[in-house]
C-alpha positions as CSV (number, residue, x, y, z in Angstrom):
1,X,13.8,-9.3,-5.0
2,X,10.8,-9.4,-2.9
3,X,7.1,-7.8,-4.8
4,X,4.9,-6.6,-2.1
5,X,1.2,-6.3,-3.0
6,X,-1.3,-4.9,-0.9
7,X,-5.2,-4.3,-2.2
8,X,-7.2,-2.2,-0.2
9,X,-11.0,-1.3,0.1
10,X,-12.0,1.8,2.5
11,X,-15.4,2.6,4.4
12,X,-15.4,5.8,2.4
13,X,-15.4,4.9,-1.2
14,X,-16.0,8.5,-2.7
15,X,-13.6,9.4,-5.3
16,X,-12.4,12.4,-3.2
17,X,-11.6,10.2,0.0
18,X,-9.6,7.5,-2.5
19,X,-7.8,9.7,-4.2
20,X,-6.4,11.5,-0.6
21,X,-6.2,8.2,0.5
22,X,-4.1,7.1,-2.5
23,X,-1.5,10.1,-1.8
24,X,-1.4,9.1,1.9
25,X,0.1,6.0,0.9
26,X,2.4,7.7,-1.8
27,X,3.6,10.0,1.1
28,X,5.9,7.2,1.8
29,X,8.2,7.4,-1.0
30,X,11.9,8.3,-0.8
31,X,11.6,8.2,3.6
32,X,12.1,4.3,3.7
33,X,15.5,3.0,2.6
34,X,14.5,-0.5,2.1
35,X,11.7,0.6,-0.1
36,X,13.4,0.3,-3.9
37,X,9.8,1.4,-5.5
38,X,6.8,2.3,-4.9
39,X,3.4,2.3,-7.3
40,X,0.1,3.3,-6.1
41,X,-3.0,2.9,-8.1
42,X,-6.5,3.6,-8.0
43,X,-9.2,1.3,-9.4
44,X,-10.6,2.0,-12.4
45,X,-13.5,-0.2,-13.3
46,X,-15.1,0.6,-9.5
47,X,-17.1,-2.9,-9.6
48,X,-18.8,-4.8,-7.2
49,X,-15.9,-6.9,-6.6
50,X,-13.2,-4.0,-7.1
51,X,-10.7,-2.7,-4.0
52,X,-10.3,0.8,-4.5
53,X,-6.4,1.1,-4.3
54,X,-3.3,-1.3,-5.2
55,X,0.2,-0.2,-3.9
56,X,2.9,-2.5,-4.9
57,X,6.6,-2.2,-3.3
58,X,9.8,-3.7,-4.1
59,X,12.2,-5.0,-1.5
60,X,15.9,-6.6,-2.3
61,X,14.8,-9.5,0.6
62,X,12.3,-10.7,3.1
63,X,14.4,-8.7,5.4
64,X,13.9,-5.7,3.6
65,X,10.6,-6.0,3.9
66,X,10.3,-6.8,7.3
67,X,12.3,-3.6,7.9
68,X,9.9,-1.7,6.0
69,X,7.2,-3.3,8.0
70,X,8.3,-1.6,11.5
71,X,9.9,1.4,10.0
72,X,7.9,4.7,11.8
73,X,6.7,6.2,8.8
74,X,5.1,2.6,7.9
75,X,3.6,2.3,11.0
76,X,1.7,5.9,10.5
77,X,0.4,4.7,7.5
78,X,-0.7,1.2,9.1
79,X,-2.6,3.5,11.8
80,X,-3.8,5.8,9.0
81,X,-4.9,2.7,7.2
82,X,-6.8,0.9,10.2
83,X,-8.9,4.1,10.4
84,X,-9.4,4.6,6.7
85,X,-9.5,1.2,5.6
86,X,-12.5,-1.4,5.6
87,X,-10.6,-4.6,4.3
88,X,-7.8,-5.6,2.7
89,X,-6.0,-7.9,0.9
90,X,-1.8,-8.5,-0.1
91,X,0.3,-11.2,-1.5
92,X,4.5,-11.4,-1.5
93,X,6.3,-12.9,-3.5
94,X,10.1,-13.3,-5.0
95,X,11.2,-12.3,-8.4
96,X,14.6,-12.6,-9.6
């Protein structure tokens, strides 16, 4: 099993613009096969060194994931994101 982590911080960091951002990314569940789960979070403690939203997907294998990665309703959300988004952050990793 594959654990895909992605951390994001936006330009707009009102709670109104996170919080539509946050069900943006959530739009994506049940439309990609490969995607087992899906968890999207907003941060709570909203410090200095905070990114505003976590999602973290589960995959059965790297190619899985790299399905999910081209998938058209992915890419929307990587356009969406590009826009939206002023950095970000993800680590992947394997789980048994």
């Amino acid at each position: 099993m594959i654990t895909h982590i992605v951390l994001f911080r936006l330009k707009d960091r009102s709670p109104e613009n996170i919080e539509r951002t946050a069900q943006v990314l959530h739009s994506m569940e049940g439309k990609i096969d490969e995607l087992l789960s899906l968890e999207v979070g907003v941060d709570v403690l909203r410090s200095g060194r905070s990114y505003d939203i976590a999602l973290t997907a589960k995959f059965d294998s790297l190619e899985a994931l790299g399905a999910y990665q081209i998938h058209p309703v992915h890419q929307e959300i990587v356009r969406y994101m590009s826009e939206a988004g002023e950095a970000s952050v993800s680590v992947d990793y394997e789980t048994n």
